[in-house]
C-alpha positions, -999 to +999 in steps of 0.1 A: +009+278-612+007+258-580+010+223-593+048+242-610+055+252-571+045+220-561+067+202-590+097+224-573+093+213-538+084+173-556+120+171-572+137+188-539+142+220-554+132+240-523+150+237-492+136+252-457+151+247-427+162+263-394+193+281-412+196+312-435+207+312-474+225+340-482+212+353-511+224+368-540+217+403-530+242+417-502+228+414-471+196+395-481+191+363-458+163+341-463+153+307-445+143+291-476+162+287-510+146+278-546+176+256-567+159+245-598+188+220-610+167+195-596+139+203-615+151+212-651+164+175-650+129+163-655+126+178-693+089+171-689+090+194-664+110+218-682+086+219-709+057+231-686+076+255-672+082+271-707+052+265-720+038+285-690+064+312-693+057+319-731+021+315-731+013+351-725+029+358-754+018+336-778+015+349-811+024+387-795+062+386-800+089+375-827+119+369-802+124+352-770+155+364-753+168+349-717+201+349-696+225+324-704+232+296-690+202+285-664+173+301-686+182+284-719+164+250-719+127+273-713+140+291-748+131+260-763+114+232-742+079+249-746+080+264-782+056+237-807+043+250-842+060+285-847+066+300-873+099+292-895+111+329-888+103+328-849+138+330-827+156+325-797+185+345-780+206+342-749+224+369-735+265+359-722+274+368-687+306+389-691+338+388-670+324+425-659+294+412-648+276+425-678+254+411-706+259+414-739+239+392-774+274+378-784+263+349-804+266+357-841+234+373-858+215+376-822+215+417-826+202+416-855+174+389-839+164+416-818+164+445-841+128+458-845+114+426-831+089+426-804+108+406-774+097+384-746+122+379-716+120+348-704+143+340-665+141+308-643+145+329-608+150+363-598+171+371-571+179+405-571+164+423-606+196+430-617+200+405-648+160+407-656+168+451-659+199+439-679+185+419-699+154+446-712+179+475-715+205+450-733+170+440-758+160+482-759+198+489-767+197+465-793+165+479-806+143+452-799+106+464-781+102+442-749+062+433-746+067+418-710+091+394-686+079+359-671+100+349-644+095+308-625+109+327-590+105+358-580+126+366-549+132+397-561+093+414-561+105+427-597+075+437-614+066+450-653+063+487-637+093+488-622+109+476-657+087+499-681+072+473-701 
């Protein structure tokens, strides 16, 4: 995982400095920020990333399932040799801040399936818990979550799978 942190900072994806990012939390500063637009424009990259995010799950789930629009590309870069009947879902931001699978036939994607949430960084929890109640609602099982950036010290516990 270090040579992926490194591959950040490599394609200036981390910025540190004597000045404060306000994060996407209210109230939360920090002196250093994690963009990775640089990085996801290295699809090589991209593919490591995924293939590191899925690997736990590897012949566990049926669906991987991820935030739109950021999160996307790790759906796919990493995914070589599944099976024909293996799928991919994104979840839309609403104009209420919610998510919701509005892409057609993405519920029924879900629907009994064992689910892996896939997220590029976490800032706050907030769209990682939306995302596993938005699968459980849909009644998909969600095995686990792999984040890149974990800002926000989310953890499987705290999301109850």
């Amino acid at each position: 995982m270090e040579d992926l942190r490194k591959a950040i900072a490599d394609t200036g994806g981390i910025l540190k400095g004597k000045f404060f990012f306000a994060l996407a939390t209210k109230g939360v500063v920090s002196c250093e920020y994690v963009n990775l637009d640089p990085t996801f424009t290295y699809p090589g990259l991209v593919r490591r990333f995924s293939q590191s995010l899925y690997a736990p799950f590897r012949g566990r789930v049926d669906v991987l399932a991820a935030p739109a629009t950021g999160a996307i590309p790790l759906l796919y870069a990493g995914l070589v040799n599944e099976r024909p009947s293996f799928r991919t879902v994104w979840a839309d931001k609403k104009p209420d801040g919610t998510f919701a699978f509005e892409r057609m036939g993405f519920l029924r994607a879900v629907r009994n399936k064992r689910v892996a949430v896939l997220e590029d960084i976490s800032s706050s929890g907030k769209t990682t818990r939306a995302l596993v109640e938005l699968v459980e609602r849909a009644g998909g099982v969600v095995v686990g979550v792999s984040l890149i950036w974990n800002r926000s010290g989310i953890t499987a516990e705290k999301l109850g799978v």
